[in-house]
Every structure is written in C-alpha cells, then in structure tokens.
VOGU-3710 file (C-alpha; in Angstrom, 3 decimals, decimal comma):
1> xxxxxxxxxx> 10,944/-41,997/110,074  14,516/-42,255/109,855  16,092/-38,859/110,470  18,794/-39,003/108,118  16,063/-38,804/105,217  14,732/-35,554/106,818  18,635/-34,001/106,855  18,455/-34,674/102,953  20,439/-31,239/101,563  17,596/-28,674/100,043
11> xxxxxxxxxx> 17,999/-30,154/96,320  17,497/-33,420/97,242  14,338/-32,542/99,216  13,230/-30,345/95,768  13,450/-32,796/93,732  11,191/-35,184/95,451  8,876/-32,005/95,673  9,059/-31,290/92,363  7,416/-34,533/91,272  4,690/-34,876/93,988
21> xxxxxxxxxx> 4,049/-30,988/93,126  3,248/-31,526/89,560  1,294/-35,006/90,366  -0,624/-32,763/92,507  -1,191/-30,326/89,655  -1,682/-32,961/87,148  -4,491/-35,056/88,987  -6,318/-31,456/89,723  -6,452/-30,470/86,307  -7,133/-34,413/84,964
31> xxxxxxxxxx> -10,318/-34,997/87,621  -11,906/-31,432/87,177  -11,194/-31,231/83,281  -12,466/-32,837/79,974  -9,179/-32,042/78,152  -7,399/-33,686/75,344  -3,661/-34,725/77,176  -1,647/-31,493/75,154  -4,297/-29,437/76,381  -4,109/-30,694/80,137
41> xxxxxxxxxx> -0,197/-30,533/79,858  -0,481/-26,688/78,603  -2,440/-25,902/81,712  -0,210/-27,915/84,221  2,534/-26,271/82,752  1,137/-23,057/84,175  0,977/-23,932/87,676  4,443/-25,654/88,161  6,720/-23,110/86,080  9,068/-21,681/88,482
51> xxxxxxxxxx> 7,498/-18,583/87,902  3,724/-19,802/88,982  5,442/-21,529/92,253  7,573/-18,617/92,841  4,130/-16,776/93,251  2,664/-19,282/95,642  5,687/-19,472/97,874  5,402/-15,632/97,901  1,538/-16,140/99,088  2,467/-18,945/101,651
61> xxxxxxxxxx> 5,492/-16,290/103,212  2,396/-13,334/103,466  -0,044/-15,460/104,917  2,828/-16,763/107,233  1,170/-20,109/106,069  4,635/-21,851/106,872  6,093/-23,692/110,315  9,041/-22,672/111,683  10,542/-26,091/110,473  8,835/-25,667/107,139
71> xxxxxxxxxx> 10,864/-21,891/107,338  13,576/-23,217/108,086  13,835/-26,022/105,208  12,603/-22,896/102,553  15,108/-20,750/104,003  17,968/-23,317/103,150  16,511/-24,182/99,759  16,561/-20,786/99,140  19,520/-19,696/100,112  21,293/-23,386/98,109
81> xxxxxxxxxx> 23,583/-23,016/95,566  21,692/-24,171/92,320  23,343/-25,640/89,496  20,705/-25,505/86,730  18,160/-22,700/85,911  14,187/-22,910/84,756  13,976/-21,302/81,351  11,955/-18,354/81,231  12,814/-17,295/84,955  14,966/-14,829/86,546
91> xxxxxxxxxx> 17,285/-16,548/89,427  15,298/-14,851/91,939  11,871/-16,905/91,108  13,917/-20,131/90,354  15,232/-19,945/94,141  11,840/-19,128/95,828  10,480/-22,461/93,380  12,969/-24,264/94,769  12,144/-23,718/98,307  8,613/-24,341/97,951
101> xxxxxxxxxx> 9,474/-27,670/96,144  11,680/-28,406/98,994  8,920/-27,621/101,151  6,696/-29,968/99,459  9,681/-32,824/99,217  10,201/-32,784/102,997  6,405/-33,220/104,267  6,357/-35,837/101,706  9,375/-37,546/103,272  8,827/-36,970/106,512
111> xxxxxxxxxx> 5,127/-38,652/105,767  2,914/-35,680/107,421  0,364/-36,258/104,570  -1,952/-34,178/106,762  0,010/-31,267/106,443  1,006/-31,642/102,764  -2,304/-31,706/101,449  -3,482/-29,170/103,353  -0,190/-26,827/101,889  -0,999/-28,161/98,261
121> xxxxxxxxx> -4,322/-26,936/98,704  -3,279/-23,867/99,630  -0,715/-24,023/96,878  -3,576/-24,783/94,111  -5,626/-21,892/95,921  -3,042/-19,541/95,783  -2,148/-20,400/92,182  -5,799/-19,021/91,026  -5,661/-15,641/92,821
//
C-alpha cells in the first residue's frame, strides 16, 4: 500500500467512507429485507444520517472500540475544517459523522478488510441499540 494514499487529508478519507458506509448499510437492509426500493432507501437513510453515525462513533469512543491509529485519523477528521453541512444536524454530529466516515475511508484504503468489517459490524450493532 502506497503511503501517500493513507496521508489522504480527513475529507478525502470521508468521502471514500461515506460510500463504502452506506453500501454497507444498503446490502444489510437489501439481504435481510423484502422491501419495495423507497422503502429500503427510507430505512438506509436512518442509519447513515449524520445524526445515526454521530451516535455510533459516540458508541465506538465508549467502548474504546478504536486503535490508536484509527484515534488518531477520527481525531483529525474531527477536528477538519468542513465546508458543507448534513441537513437536519447540528455541527457537532456532522463532525463526529465525519470522523467515523473517515474512519471507515482509511481501513478501506489501507485494505485491512479484516478490521473494517469487523468495525461495520460494530457500526450496524451499535446503530440498533
């Protein structure tokens, strides 16, 4: 793995996240669901709001489910100046979404699909509580 991929800046990394996040979501609901396609999109559109992933990231902090490189890469994502906000969130839950989708992006680039699906799983868990 090329380094220089893994030094990506925080939005970069969150918007590869983003997508594999929501594919994540989306082949959940698709394989455990009879749904018609509105319905399954009203349902994925609960777990990736920045709201819902704002609550995961919370759970993944308590649990101290992260690495210290993971930590690290939310802590930047975080702390990244954004230039666009979700709808319906404050700032606060847009930034912790953000790191959590940064999260996601960087396992994802980095290729540790070990480790990814094990935090997606956790993710999916986390989303239910």
């Amino acid at each position: 793995m090329d380094n220089d991929k893994l030094n990506l800046p925080p939005t970069g990394l969150a918007f590869v996240g983003d997508a594999v996040y929501t594919l994540f979501i989306r082949r959940r609901i698709a394989t455990r669901t009879d749904h018609t396609t509105g319905t399954l999109h009203t349902i994925a559109s609960r777990y990736v709001s920045a709201k819902a992933q704002a609550k995961v990231f919370d759970g993944l902090v308590l649990s101290g489910a992260f690495t210290e490189e993971e930590a690290d890469v939310a802590r930047r994502a975080k702390n990244a100046h954004l230039h666009s906000r979700a709808k319906g969130a404050t700032p606060e839950d847009y930034h912790k979404a953000t790191a959590l989708e940064a999260v996601i992006g960087y396992l994802d680039i980095k290729g540790d699909d070990q480790r990814l699906e094990y935090l997606l799983e956790l993710c999916y868990k986390l989303s239910d509580s």
